[in-house]
N, C-alpha and C positions, 0 to 999 in steps of 0.2 A: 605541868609546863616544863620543858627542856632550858636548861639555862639560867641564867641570874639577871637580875634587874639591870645590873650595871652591862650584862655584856649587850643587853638590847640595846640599853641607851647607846652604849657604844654603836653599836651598828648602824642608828640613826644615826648621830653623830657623823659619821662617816661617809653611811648615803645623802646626807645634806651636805658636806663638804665638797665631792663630786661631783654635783648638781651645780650646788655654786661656780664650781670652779670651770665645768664646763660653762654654763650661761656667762661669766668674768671675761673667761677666755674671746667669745665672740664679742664683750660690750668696747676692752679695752685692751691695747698694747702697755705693759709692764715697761718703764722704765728697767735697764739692765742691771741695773742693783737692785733692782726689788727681784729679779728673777732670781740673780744669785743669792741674793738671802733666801726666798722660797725655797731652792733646789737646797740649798744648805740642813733647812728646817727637815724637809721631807727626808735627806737622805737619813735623820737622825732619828724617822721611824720604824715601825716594825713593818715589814712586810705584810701585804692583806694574804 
């Protein structure tokens, strides 16, 4: 097997994120501070 426990999880982790985020995006409009805290969170990740 290629890889480690932890990077699969991660990967799910992430593929669920996406998913969420898209189906979010269609349920509800973010108040504009909630955007700019997300966009804040995100930019403080690693690139995929």
């Amino acid at each position: 097997m290629a890889g480690s426990l932890d990077g699969e999880l991660r990967a799910v982790n992430e593929v669920t994120s996406v998913c969420f985020d898209k189906v979010a995006r269609r349920s509800a409009e973010l108040a504009p501070d909630m955007r700019l805290r997300a966009e804040r969170l995100l930019a403080d990740q690693p690139a995929c």
